[in-house]
N, C-alpha and C positions, 0 to 999 in steps of 0.2 A: 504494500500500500504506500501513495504519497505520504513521509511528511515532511512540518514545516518548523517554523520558528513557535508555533502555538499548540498546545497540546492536543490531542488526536485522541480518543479514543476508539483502541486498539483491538482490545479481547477484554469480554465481563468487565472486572473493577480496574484495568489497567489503561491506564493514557500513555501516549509516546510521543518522546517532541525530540527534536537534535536543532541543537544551539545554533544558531546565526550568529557568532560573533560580530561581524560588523553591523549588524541593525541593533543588536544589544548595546553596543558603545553608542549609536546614533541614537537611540533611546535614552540612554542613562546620559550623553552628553548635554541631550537637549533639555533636559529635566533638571541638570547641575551649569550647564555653562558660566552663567553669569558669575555666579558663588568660585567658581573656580577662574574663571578671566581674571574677578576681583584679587582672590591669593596672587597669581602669576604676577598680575601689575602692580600689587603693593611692594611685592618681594621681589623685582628683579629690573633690569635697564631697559626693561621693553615697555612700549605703550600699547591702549585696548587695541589699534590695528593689527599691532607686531600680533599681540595674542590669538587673536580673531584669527588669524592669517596659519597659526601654528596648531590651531586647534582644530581646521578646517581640513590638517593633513591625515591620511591614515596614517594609522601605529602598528609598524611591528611586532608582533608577537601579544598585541592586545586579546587572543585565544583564549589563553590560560587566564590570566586576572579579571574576563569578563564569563568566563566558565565558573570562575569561582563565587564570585559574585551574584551569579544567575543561580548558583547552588544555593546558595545561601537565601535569597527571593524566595523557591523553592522551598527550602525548610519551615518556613515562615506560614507557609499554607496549609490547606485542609489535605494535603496526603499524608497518610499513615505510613508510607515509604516510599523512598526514593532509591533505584534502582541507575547506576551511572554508570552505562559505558565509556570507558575512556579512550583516550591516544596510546599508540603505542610507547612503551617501556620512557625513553627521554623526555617526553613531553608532558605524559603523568609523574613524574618526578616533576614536573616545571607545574603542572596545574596545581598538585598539591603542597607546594612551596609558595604558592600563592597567596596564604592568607600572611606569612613574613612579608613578600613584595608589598601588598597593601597597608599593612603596619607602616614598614619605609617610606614609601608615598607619603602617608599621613601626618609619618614628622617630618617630613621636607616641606611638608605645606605649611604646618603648624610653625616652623621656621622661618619659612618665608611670610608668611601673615603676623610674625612678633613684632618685630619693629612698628608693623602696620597699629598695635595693639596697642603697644605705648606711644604714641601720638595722638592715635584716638582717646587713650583714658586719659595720660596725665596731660594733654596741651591741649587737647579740644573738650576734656573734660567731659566726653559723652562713653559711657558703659557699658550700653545695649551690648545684645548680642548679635551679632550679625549674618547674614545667610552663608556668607563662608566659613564663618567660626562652625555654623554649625552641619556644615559639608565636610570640614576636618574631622569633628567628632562623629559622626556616623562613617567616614573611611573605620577611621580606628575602632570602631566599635564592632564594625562587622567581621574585620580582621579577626580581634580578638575573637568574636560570640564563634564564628567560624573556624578557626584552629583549635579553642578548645571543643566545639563541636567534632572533629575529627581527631583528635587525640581522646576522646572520652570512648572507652571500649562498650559502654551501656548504651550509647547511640550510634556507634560506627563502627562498620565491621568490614576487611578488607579481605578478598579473594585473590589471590594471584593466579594468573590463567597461564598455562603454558604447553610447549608439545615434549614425546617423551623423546628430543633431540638433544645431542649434546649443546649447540651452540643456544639452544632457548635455555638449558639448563644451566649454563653460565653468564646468560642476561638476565634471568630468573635469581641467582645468585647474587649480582649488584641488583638490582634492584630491589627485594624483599631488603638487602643489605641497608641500601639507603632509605626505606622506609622507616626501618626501623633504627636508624640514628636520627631521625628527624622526631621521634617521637610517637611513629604511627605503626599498630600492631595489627601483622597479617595474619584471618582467623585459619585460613585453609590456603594448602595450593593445589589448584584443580589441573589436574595431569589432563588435557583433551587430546580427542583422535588416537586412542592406545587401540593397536591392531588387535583384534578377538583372537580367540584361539582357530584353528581350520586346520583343513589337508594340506600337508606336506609338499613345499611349493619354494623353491631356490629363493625365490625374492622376499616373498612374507617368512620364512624362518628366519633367514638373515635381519632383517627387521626387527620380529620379535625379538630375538638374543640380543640385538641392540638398546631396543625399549627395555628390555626387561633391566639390562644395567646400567640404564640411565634412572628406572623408575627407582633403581635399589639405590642410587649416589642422591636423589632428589628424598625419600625417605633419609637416610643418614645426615645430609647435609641441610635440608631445609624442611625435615619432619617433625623435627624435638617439640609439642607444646604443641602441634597444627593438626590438623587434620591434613590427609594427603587423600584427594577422590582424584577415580580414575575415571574418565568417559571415554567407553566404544568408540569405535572410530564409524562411523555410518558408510553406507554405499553412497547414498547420496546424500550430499549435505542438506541438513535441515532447514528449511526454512517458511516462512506460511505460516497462520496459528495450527495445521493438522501437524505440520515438522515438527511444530516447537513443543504444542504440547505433549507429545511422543516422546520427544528427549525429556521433556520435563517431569513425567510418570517416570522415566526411569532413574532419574538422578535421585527423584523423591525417594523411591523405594528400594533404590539400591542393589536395582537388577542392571549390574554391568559397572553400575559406580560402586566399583569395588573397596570395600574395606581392607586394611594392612590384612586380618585372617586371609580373605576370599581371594586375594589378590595371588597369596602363595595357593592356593589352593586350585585358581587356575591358571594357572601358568600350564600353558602345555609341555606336558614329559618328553614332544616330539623334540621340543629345543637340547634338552639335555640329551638326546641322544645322537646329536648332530654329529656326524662324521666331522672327524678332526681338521680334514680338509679343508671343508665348509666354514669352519670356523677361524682359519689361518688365513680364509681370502681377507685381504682389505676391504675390499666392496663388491656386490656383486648391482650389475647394472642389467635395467630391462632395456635390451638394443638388440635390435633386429633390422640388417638393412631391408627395402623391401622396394621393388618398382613403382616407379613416381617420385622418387628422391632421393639426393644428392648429398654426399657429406657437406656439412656446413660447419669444421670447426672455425673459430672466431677469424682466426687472421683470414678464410677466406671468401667471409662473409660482405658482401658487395656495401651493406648500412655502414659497415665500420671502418671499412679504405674509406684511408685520405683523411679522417678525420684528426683534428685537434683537439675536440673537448667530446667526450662520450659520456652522458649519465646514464646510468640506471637506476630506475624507479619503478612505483610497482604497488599493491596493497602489503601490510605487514605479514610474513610471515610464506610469503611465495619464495623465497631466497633469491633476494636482489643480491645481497652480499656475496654469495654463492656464485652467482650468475658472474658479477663483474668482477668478481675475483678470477677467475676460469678466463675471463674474457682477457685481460688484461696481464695474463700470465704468456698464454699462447701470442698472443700480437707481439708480446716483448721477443718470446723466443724465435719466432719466426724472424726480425729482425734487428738482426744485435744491434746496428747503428742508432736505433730509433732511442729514444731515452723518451720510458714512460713512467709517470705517476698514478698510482693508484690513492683515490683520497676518499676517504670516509666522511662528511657530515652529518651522518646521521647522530644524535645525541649520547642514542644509545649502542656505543661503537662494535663492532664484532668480527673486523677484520684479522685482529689478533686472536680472536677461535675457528675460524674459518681455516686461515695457515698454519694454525700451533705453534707461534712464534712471537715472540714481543715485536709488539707497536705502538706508539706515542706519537706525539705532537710534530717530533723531528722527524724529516722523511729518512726510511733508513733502506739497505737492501736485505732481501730474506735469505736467509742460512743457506737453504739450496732452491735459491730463484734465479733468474737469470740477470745477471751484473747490471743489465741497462734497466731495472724493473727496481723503481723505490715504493716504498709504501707509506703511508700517513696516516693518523688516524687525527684529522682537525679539532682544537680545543677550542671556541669560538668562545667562552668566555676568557680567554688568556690573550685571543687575538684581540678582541676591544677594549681589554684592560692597557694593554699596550699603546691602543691611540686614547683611549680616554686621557692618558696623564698630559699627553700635549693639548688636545682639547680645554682640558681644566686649566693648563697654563696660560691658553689664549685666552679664553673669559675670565679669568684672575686678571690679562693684563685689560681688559677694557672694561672691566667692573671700577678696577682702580682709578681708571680714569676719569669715572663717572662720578668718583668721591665715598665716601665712606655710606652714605645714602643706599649704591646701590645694592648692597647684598646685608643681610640681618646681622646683626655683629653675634648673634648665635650661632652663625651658621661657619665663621671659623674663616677660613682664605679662598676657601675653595666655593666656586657658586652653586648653586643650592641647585641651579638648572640642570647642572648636570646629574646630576643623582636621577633625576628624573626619566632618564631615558628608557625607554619603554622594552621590557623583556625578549624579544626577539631582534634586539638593537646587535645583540654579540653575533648573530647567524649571520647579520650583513658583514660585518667587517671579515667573517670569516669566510665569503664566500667573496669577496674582492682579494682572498689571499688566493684564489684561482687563477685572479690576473696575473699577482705574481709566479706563481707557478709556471706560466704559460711562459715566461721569456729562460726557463730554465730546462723545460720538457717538450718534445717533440709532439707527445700526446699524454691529456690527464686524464682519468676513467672516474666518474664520481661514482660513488655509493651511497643514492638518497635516503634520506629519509623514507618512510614511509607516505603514502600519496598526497594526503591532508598538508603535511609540513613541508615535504618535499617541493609542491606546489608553493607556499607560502613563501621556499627561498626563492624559486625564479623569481615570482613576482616582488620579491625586495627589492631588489637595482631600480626600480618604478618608482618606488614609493619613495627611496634614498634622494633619490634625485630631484624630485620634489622639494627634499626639507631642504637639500643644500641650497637651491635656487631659492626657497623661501630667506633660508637663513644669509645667503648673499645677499639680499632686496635690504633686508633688515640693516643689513650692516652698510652698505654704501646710501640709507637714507639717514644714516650716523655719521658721515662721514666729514661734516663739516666739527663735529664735537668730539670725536674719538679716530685715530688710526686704526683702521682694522687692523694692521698688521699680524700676528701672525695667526689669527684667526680667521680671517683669509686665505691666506696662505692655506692652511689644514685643508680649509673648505675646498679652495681648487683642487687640491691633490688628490682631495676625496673624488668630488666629483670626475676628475678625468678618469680616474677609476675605477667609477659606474659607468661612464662613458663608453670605457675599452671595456670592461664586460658586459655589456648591451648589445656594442655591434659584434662580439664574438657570441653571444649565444644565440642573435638572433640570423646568424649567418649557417646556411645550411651546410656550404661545402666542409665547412670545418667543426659547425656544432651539430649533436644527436642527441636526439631523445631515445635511449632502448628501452621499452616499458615489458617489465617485466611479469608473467604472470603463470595462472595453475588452471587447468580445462575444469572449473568446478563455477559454476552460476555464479555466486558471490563474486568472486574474483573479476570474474570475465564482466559484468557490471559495472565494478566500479573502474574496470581498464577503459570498457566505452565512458565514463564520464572524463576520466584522465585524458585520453583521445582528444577529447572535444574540448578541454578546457588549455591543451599544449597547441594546438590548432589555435585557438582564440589568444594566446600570446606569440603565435608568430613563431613556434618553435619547430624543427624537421623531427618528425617521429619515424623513422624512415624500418623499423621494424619491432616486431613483437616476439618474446621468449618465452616457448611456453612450456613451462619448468615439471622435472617429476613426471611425464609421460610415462604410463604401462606402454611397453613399445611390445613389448615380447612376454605375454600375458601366460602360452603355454597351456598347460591343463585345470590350473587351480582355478576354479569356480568363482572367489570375489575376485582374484585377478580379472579376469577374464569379463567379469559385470562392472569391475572401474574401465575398463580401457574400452566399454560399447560405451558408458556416459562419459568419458573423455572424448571420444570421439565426435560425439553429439556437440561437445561444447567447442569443438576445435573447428568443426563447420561454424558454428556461429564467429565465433572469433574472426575465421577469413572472411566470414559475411562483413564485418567490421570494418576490418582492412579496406572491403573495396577496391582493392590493386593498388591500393596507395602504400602499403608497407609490404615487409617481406616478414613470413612466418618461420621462425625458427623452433625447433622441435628440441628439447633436452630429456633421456630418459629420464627414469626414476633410478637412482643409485640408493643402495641400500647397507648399511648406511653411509647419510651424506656425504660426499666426496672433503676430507679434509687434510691439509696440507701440500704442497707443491707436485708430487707426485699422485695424489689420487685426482686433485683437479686436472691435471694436463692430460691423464686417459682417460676424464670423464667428458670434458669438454671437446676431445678429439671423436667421440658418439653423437656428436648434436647432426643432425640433419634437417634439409630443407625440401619440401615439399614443391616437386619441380610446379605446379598450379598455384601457388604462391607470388612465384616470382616471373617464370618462365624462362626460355633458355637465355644466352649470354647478352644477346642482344637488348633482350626486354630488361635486360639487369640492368645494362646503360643506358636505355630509355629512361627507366623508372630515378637513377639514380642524377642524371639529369634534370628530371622534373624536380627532383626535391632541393638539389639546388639552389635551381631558378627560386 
């Protein structure tokens, strides 16, 4: 069913709504502006235009601190519960740090509104309370009613949902980690998609023996005090209220969400008697070549010649990281002269489980990768902690100039404006380290976010460019009163650096969108809204990966029933495409491909489906068109 920003009612006593962030800020702006214009101009060098003009701009990562705040509305009402799905793993870490960001906000205002405070009491001699005063005290209040509403275990209770993989099991790991330093306790973690037991079948054994010692490290590691459920892995994914309430009779009663007893109890005995063999492979992959298509490992893949900047994105949990890591191992090896970057932004990093190798901030090479192949994993609050200290230096020098007036003698040397910057502010400076990247690498391979945030970075350089062009306006209509000087300065540098990554990702020959995805309805959904919404910024989408294929299903019965509804979903996919992208085809490897040697013989199995793309000619047609 549609929905929207306003509650839906779904099934019996349950409503469903998914947050509009920006119409919630345009809400709650228009309802606060004035009260908040008012802080801004008591407390800082700007006048109501300058303000007006700053508040008119979109914010950055305003997601999280209007998700939160929309929570908290929410609680406030006549529902007896609220049920929140979130963002994946870095981003719910960001939403539920949010009611700290709103606290901060609230003393930066309360800050900047002092000085305003004593003028008004002791020199104009008036008391009142005023509508800003009393917008600072309702930030801060919600903050608080809301953090401790989420740290109180009597009204809040946290699920952590995950697969029985090893790389979800070590993002599973930070983050239950950082929940619970933040003060927040998770009641359960819900193992989903655990393969049932069945017939004797090369791909689902090897699986299950994998599951099984994943579920056993996720009990020892993150079961002390928790509940640990397990869900079935369905044939087809549930969805509809007949899906949902089907899964929900089971979870309730506990047929398949197995308990620690039921769990050892069915474990199939086929796994323990797996020939030794079976169990020494690395991985056993579903690949079967078959007529009608063509090997397609990465380097010969027609979307990814020639390119200079390659992202991959995708919904959470299809293996984008997987995918571009394969991708970008193979393009190196194939040739050596090339010097490529493999860079992670995603928050919640995972390219260090992926390769089984340490990775950080600084690009480094992997143990046994190929020498022209660096890897990153970007820290985008370390990147704008880095230009914030020059920023702060340049408004300290034109605050000063403006005299002691303009910034609250509470607030210290530093201007109270910056503090303010809006939480997805660190994503942009971190993805303008792409531009530098680009004058040191022949080609960079990103590893997005998931779709929701992923999308929110392209669209930054937009919105960035915006505020500098505001915040220039600002400062050359100061210019007869203060030297911009080196706040200027910052500014240009910024903006030519939104500049040069605007016309690099907007330029086809050298930028790619690979949208990464799984032949399962959900998936394939929200790839078509991804589609249309990389199309509507002017981005080359020039092919699709469609990850986890049963290729070679064999005799096992669910094999054999996923890979008819794969197949179903992989016509619709090229229905998608429309001849405008190339389909790329990746088995199911069991399990996941990890480390430099199982990616480079997993990604050497990808295949293209010659009705995709068609022969060589139509490969330079099509890659001509996207181009232009």
């Amino acid at each position: 069913m549609r929905l929207s920003a306003s509650p839906r009612r779904a099934s019996g006593g349950v409503d469903a709504v998914e947050l509009d962030a920006p119409r919630a800020f345009a809400r709650w702006l228009a309802a606060n502006r004035r009260a908040l214009g008012d802080v801004l101009e008591h407390g800082t060098w700007l006048d109501r235009d300058d303000v007006n003009a700053l508040l008119d701009l979109s914010i950055p990562g305003i997601d999280e601190l209007l998700g939160i705040l929309e929570i908290a509305r929410l609680s406030e009402s006549d529902y007896e519960r609220i049920v929140i799905d979130t963002a994946p793993t870095g981003h719910t870490l960001r939403l539920l740090a949010a009611p700290d960001t709103v606290a901060a906000v609230a003393e930066i205002l309360d800050a900047l509104q002092e000085q305003h405070r004593i003028i008004r009491d002791q020199l104009a001699r008036v008391g009142r309370v005023e509508a800003s005063d009393r917008l600072i005290a309702m930030l801060a209040a919600q903050a608080r009613d809301t953090a401790e509403r989420l740290r109180d275990r009597r009204q809040t209770t946290f699920r952590w949902v995950t697969l029985p993989e090893a790389m979800s099991l070590a993002e599973s790991e930070d983050g239950v980690g950082a929940l619970e330093q933040s003060g927040l306790h998770v009641d359960a973690i819900v193992v989903n998609r655990v393969l049932p037991d069945g017939a004797p079948c090369p791909i689902c054994d090897r699986r299950r023996a994998a599951e099984r010692r994943v579920v056993a490290t996720i009990r020892r590691r993150l079961g002390r005090g928790r509940a640990v459920l397990l869900v079935p892995a369905q044939l087809r994914e549930p969805h509809g209220q007949r899906g949902l309430a089907a899964l929900g009779r089971v979870m309730a009663h506990g047929s398949g969400l197995m308990a620690r007893g039921s769990w050892r109890k069915a474990e199939p005995s086929a796994i323990d008697r797996l020939p030794s063999a079976i169990d020494r492979l690395p991985s056993a992959i579903s690949h079967q070549p078959w007529r009608g298509a063509h090997s397609a490992a990465p380097e010969s893949i027609a979307a990814f010649q020639r390119a200079s900047l390659l992202f991959f994105g995708g919904k959470g949990g299809v293996g984008k990281t997987t995918v571009s890591a394969a991708a970008a191992l193979r393009i190196a090896k194939a040739d050596k002269k090339r010097r490529v970057l493999l860079l992670s932004t995603d928050p919640a990093h995972s390219l260090a489980d992926v390769f089984q190798a340490t990775v950080g901030d600084t690009a480094r090479r992997l143990p046994r990768g190929p020498r022209n192949l660096e890897v990153r994993e970007l820290d985008a609050a370390h990147a704008f902690a880095a230009r914030r200290v020059q920023l702060e230096a340049a408004l300290d020098e034109i605050a000063a100039a403006f005299g002691a007036g303009a910034v609250s003698a509470s607030a210290g040397s530093t201007p109270e404006l910056v503090k303010l910057a809006p939480p997805g502010i660190d994503e942009l400076f971190g993805i303008l380290s792409v531009v530098d990247a680009r004058s040191a690498y022949d080609l960079v391979v990103v590893d997005t976010a998931p779709t929701g945030h992923a999308l929110r970075l392209l669209e930054m350089p937009d919105a960035a460019r915006e505020w500098t062009q505001v915040l220039m306006r600002v400062l050359l209509k100061y210019k007869s009163l203060v030297r911009p000087g080196q706040l200027a300065s910052e500014l240009v540098e910024i903006s030519k650096s939104i500049r040069a990554l605007q016309a690099l990702m907007r330029d086809g020959a050298r930028t790619r969108f690979i949208v990464v995805t799984r032949a399962a309805e959900v998936p394939r959904a929200e790839t078509a809204r991804l589609l249309a919404r990389l199309r509507a910024l002017r981005l080359a989408a020039p092919a699709i990966v469609v990850n986890a294929l049963t290729m070679s299903p064999g005799r096992c019965a669910r094999c054999r029933a996923t890979a008819a509804a794969e197949r179903r979903e992989v016509s619709a996919l090229r229905r998608l495409c429309r001849g405008r992208c190339a389909m790329i085809e990746a088995p199911l490897a069991a399990p996941p491909p990890r480390g430099a040697r199982a990616l480079d013989e997993w990604a050497r199995r990808w295949r293209q489906p010659d009705s995709s793309q068609g022969h060589k000619g139509q490969q330079r047609t099509q890659r001509e068109k996207q181009e232009a």
